[in-house]
N, C-alpha and C positions, 0 to 999 in steps of 0.2 A: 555884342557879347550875348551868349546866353543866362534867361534868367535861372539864376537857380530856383528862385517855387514853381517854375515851371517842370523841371527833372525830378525833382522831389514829388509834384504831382502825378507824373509820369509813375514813378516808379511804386507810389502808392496804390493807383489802379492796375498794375500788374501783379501787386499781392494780391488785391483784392479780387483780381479774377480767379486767377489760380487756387483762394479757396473756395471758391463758388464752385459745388456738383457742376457737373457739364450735363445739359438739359439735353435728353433725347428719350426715346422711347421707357415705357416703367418698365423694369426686371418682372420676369413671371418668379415666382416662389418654384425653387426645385421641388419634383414632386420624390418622395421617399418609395423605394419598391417594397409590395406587398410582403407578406412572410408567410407565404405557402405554409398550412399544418403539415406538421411530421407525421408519416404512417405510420399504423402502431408494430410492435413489432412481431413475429410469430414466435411458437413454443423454441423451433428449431435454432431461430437469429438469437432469441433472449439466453438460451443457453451458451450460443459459442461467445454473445457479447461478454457475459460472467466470467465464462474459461479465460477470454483472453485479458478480462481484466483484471483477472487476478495471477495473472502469468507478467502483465503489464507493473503490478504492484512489486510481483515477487522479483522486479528487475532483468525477469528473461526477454531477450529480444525475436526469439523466433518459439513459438506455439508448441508445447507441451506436448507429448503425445498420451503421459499418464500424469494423472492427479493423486496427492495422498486423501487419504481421510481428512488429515487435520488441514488441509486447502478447501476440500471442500467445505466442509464446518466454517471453515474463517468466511466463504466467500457465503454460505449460508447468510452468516451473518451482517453481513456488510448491506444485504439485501432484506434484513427481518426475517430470517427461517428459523426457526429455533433447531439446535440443535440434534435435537430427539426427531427430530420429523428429517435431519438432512441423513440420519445413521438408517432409517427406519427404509427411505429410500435406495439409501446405500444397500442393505440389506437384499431389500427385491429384486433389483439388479443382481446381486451378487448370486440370486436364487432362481434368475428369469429362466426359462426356457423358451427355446424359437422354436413356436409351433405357427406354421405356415397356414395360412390360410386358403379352403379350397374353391376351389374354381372347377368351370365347366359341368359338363355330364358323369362324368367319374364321382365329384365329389361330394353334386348334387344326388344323388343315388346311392354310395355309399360310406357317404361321411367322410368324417378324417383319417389319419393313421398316428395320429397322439395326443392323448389329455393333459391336463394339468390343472393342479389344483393349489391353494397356499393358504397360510392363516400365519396370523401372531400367536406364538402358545408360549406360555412362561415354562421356565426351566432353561438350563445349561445345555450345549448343542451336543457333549459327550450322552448325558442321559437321555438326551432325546433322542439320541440317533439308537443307543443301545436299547430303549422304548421300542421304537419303532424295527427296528433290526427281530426282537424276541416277537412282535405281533406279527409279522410278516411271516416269520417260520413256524410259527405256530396253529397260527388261524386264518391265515391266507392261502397256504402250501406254497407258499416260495422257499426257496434255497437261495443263499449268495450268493453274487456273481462275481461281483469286485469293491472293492472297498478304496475309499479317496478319504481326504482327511475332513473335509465339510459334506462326503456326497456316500451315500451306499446305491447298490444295485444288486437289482434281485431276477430271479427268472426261474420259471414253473419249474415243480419237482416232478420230477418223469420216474423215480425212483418208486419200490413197492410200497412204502409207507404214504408217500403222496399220493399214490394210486387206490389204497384202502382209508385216505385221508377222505378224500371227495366222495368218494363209492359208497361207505358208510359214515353217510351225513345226518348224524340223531339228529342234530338243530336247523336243519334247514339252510345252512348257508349256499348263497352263491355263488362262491369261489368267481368272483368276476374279473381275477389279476390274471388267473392262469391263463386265461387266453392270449396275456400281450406278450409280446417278443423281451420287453424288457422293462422293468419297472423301477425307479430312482427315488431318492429322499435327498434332498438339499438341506443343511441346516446351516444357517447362519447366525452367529448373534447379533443383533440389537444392541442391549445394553447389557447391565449385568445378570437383569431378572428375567430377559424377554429373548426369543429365536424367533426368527421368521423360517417354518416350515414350507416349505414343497415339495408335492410327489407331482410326479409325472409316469406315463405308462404309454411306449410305443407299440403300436400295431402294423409296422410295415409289410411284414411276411403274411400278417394275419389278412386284412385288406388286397395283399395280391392276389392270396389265394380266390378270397372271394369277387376279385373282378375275374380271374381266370374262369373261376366256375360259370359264373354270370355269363360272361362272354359265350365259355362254349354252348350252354345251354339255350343261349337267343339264338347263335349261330346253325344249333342244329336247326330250332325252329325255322330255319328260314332257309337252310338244305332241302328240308322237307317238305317245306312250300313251293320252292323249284321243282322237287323231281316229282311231286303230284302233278303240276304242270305240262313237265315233260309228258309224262306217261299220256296226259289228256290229248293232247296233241300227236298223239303216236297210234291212239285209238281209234278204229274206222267211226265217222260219223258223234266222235265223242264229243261232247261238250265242253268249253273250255271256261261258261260259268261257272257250270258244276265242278270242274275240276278245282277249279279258284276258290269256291265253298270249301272242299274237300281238302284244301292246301292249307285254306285256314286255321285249320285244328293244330299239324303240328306247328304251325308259326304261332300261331297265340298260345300253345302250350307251352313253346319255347320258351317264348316271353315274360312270361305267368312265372315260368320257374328263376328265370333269370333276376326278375324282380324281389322274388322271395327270398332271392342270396343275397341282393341286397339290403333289404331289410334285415336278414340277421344281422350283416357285420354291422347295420346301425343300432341294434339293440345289443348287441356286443358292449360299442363305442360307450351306451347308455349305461348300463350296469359297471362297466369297470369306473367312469365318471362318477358314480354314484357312490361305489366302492372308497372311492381316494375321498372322498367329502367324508364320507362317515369313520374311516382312519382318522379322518385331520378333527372331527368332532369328538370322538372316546381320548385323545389325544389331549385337546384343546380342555374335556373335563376333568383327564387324572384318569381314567379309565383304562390305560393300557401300561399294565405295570405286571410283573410276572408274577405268574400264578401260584398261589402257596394255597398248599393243598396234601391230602393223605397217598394221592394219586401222581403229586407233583415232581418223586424222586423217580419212581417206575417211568413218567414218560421222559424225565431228562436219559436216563437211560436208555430207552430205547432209540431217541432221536439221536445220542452221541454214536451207539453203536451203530443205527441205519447211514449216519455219515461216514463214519470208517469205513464201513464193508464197501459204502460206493466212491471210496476217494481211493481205495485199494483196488478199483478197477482198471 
């Protein structure tokens, strides 16, 4: 028979093994993956992350294509803008204009073909625009072009009163708007005390004319310099240094003058830029408000009737 403290001993060492670790090689410790830094993110990523996460808040599942003010404002805030600063922005936007930036030989030589200019100015966008609307016909020589509910547009008077406007100049001004094709005031408001003003004043007709002039003027100089050539070479025994000498006149006359066209349309460019700053400063100090005066009923009158005669054209 078997003993039993033997089965019993048995069965004791087989507990006892089974809790004993099983002896073999030591575990290495898992090693944990590094955590790469985040790149920071740029002007263009940070703005569409805001859009969409405030497009993500407001529930919508697929990307906005227009924001209100009061979104914007909320997502200002969500991110610390203060308010005044997200309308002030809204504002300049709403006032920007897309003036291209030039490139090449063209724009190196004769600049751009549009300015712009902007300020904060206190006042309400109706007065400011009818501000600016009465300095512009008055002492600018524009006339109206068209009229938008935030925007005016103006464009030189060709009529006889703006022709005796510029012609007899007691005060010396420089009429530097007349020259552009078209000139605009943006107003927007801010808040309730404050507008974000902009003018702007295009020159495309003006600028073409003077790459055309430019153009043809180098062009002849270098006609000129060829058919001296020709001739030199057509000459018994002629010289074709000397003719090269003698080609050089009109090619670098050409050029001389062709340079000098460019230079105006940059001093053009100069003075009407000059012009929209100092608008946007008698502006910005209260300085541009209608004129009262002993003189002031005679010129409404003449200006109403120089409009008639030429709207009756």
């Amino acid at each position: 028979m078997t003993d039993p403290r033997s089965d019993d001993a048995r069965v004791s060492r087989r507990e006892s093994s089974s809790s004993t670790p099983a002896s073999g090689p030591t575990s290495q410790p898992t090693s944990q993956p590094t955590t790469q830094p985040v790149a920071p993110l740029g002007r263009a990523s940070f703005e569409r992350v805001l859009a969409r996460a405030a497009e993500l808040q407001a529930g919508q599942s697929e990307p906005a294509e227009e924001m209100s003010e009061a979104q914007l404002i909320d997502v200002g805030k969500e991110v610390g803008i203060s308010a005044e600063h997200v309308r002030l922005a809204l504002a300049e936007e709403r006032t920007r204009v897309q003036v291209p930036q030039e490139t090449g030989m063209v724009g190196g030589l004769f600049g751009g073909d549009a300015i712009t200019a902007s300020r904060l100015v206190r006042g309400n966008s109706t007065d400011l625009l009818a501000r600016l609307d009465e300095w512009m016909q008055r002492e600018e020589a524009l006339r109206p072009k068209r009229r938008f509910n935030e925007r005016l547009t103006w464009e030189a008077r060709r009529d006889l009163m703006g022709s005796i406007q510029q012609s007899i100049n007691f005060r010396g001004r420089a009429y530097g708007l007349t020259a552009a094709d078209e000139v605009g005031a943006t107003v927007v408001p801010v808040d309730a005390d404050r507008c974000m003003v902009r003018l702007d004043a295009a020159f495309v007709e003006s600028r073409r004319r003077h790459v055309t002039g430019g153009a043809v003027a180098a062009g002849g100089g270098v006609v000129g310099f060829g058919g001296v050539m020709a001739l030199a070479t057509l000459i018994p025994e002629g010289s074709l240094v000397f003719g090269a000498l003698v080609g050089l006149v009109p090619a670098l006359g050409g050029s001389g003058i062709g340079y000098l066209v460019a230079k105006s349309h940059q001093r053009r460019i100069k003075r009407a830029q000059l012009a929209l700053e100092q608008v946007l400063d008698r502006l910005e100090r209260g300085e541009i408000r209608r004129p009262v005066g002993p003189l002031a009923p005679l010129t409404d009158f003449i200006d109403v009737v120089a409009r008639r005669v030429e709207g009756s054209k």
